[in-house]
C-alpha positions in Angstrom: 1.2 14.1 -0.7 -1.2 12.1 -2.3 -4.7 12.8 -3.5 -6.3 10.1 -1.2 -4.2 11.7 2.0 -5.0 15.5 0.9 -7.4 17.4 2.8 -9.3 20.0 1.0 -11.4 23.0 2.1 -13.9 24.3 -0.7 -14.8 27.9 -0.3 -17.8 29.3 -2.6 -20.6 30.7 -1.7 -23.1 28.7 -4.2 -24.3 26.4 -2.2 -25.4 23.9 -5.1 -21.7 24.1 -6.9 -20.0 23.5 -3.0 -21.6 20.4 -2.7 -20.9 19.2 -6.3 -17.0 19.3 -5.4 -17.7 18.0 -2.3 -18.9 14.7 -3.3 -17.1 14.9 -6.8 -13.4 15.4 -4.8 -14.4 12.9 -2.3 -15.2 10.2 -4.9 -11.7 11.0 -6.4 -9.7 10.2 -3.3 -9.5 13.9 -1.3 -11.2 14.5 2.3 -13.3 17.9 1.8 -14.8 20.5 4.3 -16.4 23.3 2.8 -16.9 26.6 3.8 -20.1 29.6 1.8 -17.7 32.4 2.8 -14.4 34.2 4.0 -15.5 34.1 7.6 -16.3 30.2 7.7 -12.8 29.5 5.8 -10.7 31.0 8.6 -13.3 29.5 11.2 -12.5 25.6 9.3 -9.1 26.6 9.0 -8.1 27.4 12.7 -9.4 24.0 13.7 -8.1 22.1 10.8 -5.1 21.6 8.7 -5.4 22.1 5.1 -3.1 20.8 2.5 -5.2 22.7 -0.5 -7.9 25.2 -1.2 -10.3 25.2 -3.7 -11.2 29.0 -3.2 -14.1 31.1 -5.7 -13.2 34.4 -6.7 -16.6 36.6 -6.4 -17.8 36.1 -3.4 -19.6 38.7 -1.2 -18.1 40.8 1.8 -14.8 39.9 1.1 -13.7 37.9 -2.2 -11.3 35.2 -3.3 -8.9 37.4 -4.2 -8.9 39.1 -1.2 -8.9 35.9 1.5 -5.9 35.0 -0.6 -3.9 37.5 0.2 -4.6 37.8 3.7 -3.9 34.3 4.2 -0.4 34.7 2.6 0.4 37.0 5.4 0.4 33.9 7.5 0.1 30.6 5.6 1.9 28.7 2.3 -1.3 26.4 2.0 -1.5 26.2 -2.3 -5.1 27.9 -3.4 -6.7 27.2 -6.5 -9.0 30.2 -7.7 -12.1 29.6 -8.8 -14.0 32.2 -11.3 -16.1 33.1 -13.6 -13.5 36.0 -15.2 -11.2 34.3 -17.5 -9.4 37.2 -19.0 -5.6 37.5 -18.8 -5.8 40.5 -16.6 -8.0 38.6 -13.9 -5.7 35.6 -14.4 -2.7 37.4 -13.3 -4.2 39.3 -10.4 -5.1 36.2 -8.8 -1.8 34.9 -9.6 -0.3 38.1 -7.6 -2.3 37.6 -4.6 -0.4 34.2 -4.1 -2.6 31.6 -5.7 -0.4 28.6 -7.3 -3.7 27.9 -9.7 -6.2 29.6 -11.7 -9.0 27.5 -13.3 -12.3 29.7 -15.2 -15.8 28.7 -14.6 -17.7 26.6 -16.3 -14.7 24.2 -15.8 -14.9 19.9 -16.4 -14.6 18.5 -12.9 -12.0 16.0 -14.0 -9.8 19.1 -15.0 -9.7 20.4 -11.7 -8.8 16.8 -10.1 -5.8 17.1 -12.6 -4.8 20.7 -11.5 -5.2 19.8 -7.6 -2.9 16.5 -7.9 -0.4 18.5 -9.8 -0.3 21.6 -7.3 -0.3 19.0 -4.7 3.1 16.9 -6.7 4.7 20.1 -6.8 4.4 21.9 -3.1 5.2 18.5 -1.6 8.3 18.3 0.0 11.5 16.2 -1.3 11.6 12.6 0.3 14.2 12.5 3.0 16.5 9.4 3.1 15.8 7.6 6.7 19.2 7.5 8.4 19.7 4.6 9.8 21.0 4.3 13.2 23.9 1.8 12.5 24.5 0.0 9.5 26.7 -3.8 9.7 29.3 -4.6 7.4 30.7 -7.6 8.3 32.9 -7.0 11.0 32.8 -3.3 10.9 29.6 -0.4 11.7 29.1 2.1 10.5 27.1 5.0 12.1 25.8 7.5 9.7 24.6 10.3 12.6 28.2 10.4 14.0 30.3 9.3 11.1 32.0 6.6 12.7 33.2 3.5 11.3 34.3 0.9 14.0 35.6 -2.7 14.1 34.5 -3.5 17.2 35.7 -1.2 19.6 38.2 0.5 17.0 36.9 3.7 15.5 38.4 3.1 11.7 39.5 7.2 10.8 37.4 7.9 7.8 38.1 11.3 5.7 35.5 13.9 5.5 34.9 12.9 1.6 34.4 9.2 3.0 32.7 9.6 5.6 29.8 11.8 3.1 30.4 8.8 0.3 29.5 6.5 3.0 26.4 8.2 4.5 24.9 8.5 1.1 25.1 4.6 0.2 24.2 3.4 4.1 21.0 6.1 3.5 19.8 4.0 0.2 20.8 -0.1 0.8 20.3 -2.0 -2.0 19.7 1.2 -4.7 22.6 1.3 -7.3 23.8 5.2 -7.3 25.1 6.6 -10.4 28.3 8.8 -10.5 25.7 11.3 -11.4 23.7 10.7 -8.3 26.5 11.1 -6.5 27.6 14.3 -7.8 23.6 15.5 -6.8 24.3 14.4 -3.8 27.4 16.8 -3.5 29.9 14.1 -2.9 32.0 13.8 -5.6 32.4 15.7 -9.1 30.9 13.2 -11.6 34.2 12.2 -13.3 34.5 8.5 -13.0 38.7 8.6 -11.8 37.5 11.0 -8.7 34.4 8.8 -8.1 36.4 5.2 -8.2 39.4 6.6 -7.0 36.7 7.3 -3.3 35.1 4.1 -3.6 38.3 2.2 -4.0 40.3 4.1 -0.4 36.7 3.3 1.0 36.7 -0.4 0.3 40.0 -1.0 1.7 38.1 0.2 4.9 35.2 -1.5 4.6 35.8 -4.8 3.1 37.7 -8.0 4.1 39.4 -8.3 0.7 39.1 -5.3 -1.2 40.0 -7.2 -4.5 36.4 -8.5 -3.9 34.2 -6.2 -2.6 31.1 -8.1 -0.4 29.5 -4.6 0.7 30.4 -1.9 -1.5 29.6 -3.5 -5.1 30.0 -2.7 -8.1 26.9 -2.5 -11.2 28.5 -3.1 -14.8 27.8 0.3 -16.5 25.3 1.6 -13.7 27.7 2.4 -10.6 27.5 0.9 -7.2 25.7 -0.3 -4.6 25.9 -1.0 -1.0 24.4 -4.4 0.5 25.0 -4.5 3.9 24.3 -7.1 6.2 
């Protein structure tokens, strides 16, 4: 999630300070609704999605601290907390109530842009590899949802280990993979002999001379790379 995708929902009830972040926040990239209280917060939030909330502290009827809470009963959104109390003991009572953030008023604008793009870098969630549907080499495909390698209508048996080595380089075409990547992956333990030793029993299914791999390449010092067709 990027700031110029995020959608943000300012809660504070000055009015004057609301509409500061609104315009401020919109000129950096976010889209912002705002809201002077608890009640209009949950009103904005059941018809919208947030992916942030900017949220004061000292609010009357029912306060920062308190919305927060009651919204982790049913909600991950990340909150910032906005306040005027900056002591430690404030600090980590907001914390408690399930804000990610905590930022002290008077606070520089360009501070809290800063804090919402890094809440926002770390609650996204990891990139998922698009699995392709069938990948060509030569005259063999392989199909990375059911494991199968096939030369034309032959399904080529393909070991477990193989079949996961496989996946992993028809997910990421093009991208050299490190033995290290591929030990993060959880295919192989990142000593070269196990690695090569894998890539080498996969070539001889793969490639039409295995002496001189076409698909499954190696990168000098780097590790290998598929390049399918």
């Amino acid at each position: 999630m990027t700031a110029d995708l995020a959608h943000v929902l300012v809660v504070d009830d000055d009015a004057r300070l609301r509409e500061l972040l609104r315009r401020y926040l919109t000129e950096n990239g976010f889209r912002v609704a705002t809201a002077a209280n608890a009640g209009e917060a949950r009103l904005r939030m059941a018809d919208l999605a947030f992916d942030l909330i900017v949220l004061d502290v000292m609010m009357p009827a029912e306060s920062g601290l308190e919305l927060t809470h009651d919204l982790r009963r049913t909600t991950q959104v990340p909150i910032l907390l906005l306040t005027a109390m900056g002591e430690v003991d404030d600090r980590i009572r907001g914390l408690e109530s399930g804000a990610d953030d905590y930022l002290a008023k008077p606070f520089e604008p360009r501070e809290l842009v800063l804090r919402l793009r890094t809440i926002l870098k770390r609650t996204a969630p990891p990139l998922v590899p698009l699995r392709p549907a069938a990948v060509r080499l030569g005259a063999v495909v392989f199909e990375p949802g059911r494991q199968a390698l096939r030369r034309g209508e032959t399904l080529i048996h393909l070991t477990q280990a193989e079949a996961a080595l496989l996946t992993v380089f028809a997910e990421r075409p093009g991208v050299t993979l490190t033995r290290d990547d591929l030990s993060a992956a959880g295919i192989a333990a990142p000593q070269a002999r196990t690695v090569d030793v894998q890539v080498t029993r996969l070539r001889r299914k793969i490639e039409p001379d295995p002496k001189f791999p076409r698909y499954l390449q190696t990168v000098r010092g780097k590790g290998y790379v598929l390049q399918p067709d």
